[in-house]
C-alpha positions as CSV (number, residue, x, y, z in Angstrom):
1,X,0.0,0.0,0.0
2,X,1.3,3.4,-1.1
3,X,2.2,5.4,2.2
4,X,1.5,9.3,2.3
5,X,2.8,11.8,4.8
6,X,0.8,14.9,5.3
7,X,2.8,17.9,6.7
8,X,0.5,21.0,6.7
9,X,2.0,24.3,8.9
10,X,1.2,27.6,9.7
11,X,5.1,28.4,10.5
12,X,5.6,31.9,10.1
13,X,8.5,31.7,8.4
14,X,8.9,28.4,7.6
15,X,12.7,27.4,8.8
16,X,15.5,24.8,8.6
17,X,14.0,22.6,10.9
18,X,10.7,22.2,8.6
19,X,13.1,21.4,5.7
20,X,15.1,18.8,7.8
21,X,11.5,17.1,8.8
22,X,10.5,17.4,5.2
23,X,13.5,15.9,4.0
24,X,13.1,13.2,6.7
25,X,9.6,12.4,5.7
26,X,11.1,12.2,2.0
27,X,13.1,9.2,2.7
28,X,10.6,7.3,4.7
29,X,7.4,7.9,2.9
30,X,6.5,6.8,-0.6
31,X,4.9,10.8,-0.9
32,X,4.8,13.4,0.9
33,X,2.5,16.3,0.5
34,X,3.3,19.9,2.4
35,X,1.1,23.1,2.4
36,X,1.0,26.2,4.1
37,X,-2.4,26.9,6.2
38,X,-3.7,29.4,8.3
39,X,-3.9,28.8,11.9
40,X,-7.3,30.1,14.3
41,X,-5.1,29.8,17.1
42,X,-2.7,32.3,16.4
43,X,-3.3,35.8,15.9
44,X,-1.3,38.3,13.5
45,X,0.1,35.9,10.6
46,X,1.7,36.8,8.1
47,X,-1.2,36.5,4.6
48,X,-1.1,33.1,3.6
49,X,-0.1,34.0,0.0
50,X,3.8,34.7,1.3
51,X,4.0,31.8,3.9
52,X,3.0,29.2,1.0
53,X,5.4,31.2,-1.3
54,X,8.1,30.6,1.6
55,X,7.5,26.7,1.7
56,X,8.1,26.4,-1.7
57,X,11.6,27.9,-1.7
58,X,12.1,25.6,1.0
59,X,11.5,22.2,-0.5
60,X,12.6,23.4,-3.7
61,X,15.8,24.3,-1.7
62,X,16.1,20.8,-0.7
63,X,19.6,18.9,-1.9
64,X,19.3,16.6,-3.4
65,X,15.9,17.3,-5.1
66,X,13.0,14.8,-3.5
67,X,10.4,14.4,-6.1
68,X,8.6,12.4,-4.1
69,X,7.9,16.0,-1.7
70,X,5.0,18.4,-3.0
71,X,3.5,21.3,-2.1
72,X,0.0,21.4,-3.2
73,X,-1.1,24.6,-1.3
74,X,-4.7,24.1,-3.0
75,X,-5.2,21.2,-0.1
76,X,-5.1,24.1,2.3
77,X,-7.5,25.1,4.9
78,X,-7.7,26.0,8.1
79,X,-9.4,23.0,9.1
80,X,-7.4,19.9,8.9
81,X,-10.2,17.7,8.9
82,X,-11.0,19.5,5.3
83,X,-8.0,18.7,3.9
84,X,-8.1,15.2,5.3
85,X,-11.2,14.4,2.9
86,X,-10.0,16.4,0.1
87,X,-6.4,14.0,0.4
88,X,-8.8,11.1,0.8
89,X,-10.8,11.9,-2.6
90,X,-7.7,12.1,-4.4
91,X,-5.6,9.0,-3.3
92,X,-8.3,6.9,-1.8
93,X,-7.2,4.0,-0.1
94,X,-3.4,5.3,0.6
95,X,-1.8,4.8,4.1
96,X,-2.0,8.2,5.3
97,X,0.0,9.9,8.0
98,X,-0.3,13.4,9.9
99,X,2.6,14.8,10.8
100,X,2.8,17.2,13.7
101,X,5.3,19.0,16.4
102,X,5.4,17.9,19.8
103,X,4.2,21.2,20.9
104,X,1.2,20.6,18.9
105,X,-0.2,17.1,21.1
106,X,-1.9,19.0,23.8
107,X,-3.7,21.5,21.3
108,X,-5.2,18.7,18.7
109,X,-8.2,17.3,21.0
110,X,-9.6,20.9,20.9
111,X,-8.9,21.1,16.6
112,X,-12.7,21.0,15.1
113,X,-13.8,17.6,14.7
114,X,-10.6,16.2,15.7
115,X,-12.6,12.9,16.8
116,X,-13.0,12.5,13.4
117,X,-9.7,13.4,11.9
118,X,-8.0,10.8,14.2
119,X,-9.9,8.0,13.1
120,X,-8.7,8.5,9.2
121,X,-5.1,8.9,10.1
122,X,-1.8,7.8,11.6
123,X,-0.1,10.2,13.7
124,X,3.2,10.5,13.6
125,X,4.9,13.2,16.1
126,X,7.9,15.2,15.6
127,X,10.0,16.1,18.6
128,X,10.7,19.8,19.3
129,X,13.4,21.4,21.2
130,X,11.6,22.3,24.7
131,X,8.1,20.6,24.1
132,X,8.1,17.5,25.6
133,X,5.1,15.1,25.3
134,X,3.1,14.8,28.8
135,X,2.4,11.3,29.4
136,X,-1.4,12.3,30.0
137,X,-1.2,14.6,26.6
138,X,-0.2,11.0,25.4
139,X,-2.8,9.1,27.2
140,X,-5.6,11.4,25.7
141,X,-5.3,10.8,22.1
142,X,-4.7,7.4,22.7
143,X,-8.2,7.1,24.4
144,X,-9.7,9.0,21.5
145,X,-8.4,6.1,19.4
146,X,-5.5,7.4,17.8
147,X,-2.7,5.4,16.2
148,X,0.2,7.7,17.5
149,X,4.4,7.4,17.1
150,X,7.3,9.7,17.7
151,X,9.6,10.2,14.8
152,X,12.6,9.3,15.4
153,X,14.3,12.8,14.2
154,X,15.8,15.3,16.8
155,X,14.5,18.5,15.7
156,X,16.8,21.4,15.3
157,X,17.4,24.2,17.9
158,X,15.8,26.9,15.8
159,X,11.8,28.4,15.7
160,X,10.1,30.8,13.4
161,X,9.2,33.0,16.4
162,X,13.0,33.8,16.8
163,X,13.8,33.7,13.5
164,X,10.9,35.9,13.1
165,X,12.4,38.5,15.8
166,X,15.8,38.6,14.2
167,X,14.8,39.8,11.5
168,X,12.1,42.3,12.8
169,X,15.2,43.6,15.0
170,X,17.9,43.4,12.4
171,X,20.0,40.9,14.2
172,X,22.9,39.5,12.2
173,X,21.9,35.5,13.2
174,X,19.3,34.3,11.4
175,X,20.4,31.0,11.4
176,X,16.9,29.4,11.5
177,X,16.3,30.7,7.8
178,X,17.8,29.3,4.8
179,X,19.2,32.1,2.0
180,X,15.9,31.6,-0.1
181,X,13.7,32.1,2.7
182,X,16.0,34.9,4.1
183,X,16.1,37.2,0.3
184,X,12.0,36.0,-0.2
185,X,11.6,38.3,3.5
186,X,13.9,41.0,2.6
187,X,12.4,41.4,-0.7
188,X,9.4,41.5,0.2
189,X,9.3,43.5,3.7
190,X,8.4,41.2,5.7
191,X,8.3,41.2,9.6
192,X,9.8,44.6,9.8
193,X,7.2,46.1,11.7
194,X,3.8,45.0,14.1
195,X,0.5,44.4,12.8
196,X,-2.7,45.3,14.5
197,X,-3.8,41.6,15.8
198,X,-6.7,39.9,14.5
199,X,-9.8,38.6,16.6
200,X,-9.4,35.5,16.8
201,X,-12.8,33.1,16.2
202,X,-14.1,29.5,16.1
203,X,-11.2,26.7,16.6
204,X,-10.6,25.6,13.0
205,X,-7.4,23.4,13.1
């Protein structure tokens, strides 16, 4: 059976660490399908339009070229359990995986219809630097019938938040950015100053 690994993130910018996963995913999973998507839980993103741009310099930055790694940003929405079905229409039958951070286990009971979205998928959890998994976190999607694993991957010491911050503050180390993600934000003017926040609404992920 053809195994599919589903990465979709609202990173903001994405950074190395999502291209090491990605390129982790590329060599374990017969596909693996990325998209940018918008996240009700967090307030003040950057427009969709230049995080999706952002993801695609970053696989297409990957060396050597995976060609089994796509973006297809046209699977994004802000509820998972959307895209889910949408994946499911198009490869029916495949042996599908959702991939998500660490910091990401206690938040996914409270995604919209996450009952739902658990019983379609594998999940398969990514370790990141300072979230570690609570063993009741763990319990809980376990008793909502999930089919859960930690990647095996050490993720690296480096978040869009900071990465984010360096740049808004014109600090030298960027480190967390690659050059293609790093000339797409100074190009385009991004994160140099504070946008008015937005009201955030119904739980969507």
């Amino acid at each position: 059976m053809t195994t599919l690994a589903l990465f979709g993130t609202s990173a903001d910018p994405p950074t190395a660490g999502h291209q090491q996963i990605l390129r982790w995913l590329s060599y374990r999973y017969d596909q693996v399908i990325a998209w940018a998507s918008d996240n009700p839980l967090k307030l003040d993103q950057t427009p969709l339009i230049h995080r999706a741009a952002m993801l695609r310099l970053l696989i297409n930055d990957i060396e050597p070229p995976r060609y089994n790694l796509h973006c297809r940003q046209d699977l994004s929405h802000s509820r998972t359990i959307t895209t889910i079905n949408l994946v499911r229409q198009e490869w029916p039958g495949v042996d599908l995986t959702f991939v998500i951070g660490s910091d990401l286990v206690r938040q996914l009971p409270r995604w919209y219809q996450s009952d739902q979205l658990i019983q379609q998928v594998k999940l398969l959890v990514v370790p990141r630097p300072g979230y570690h998994v609570q063993t009741a976190d763990w319990a809980n999607l376990q008793q909502m019938g999930a089919e859960v694993a930690i990647a095996n991957l050490q993720g690296l010491p480096v978040s869009s938040t900071a990465s984010r911050e360096a740049v808004r503050h014109n600090l030298a180390n960027t480190i967390g950015l690659t050059p293609p993600i790093r000339d797409y934000i100074l190009r385009e003017h991004l994160y140099n100053t504070y946008h008015s926040p937005k009201q955030c609404t119904n739980v969507g992920t």
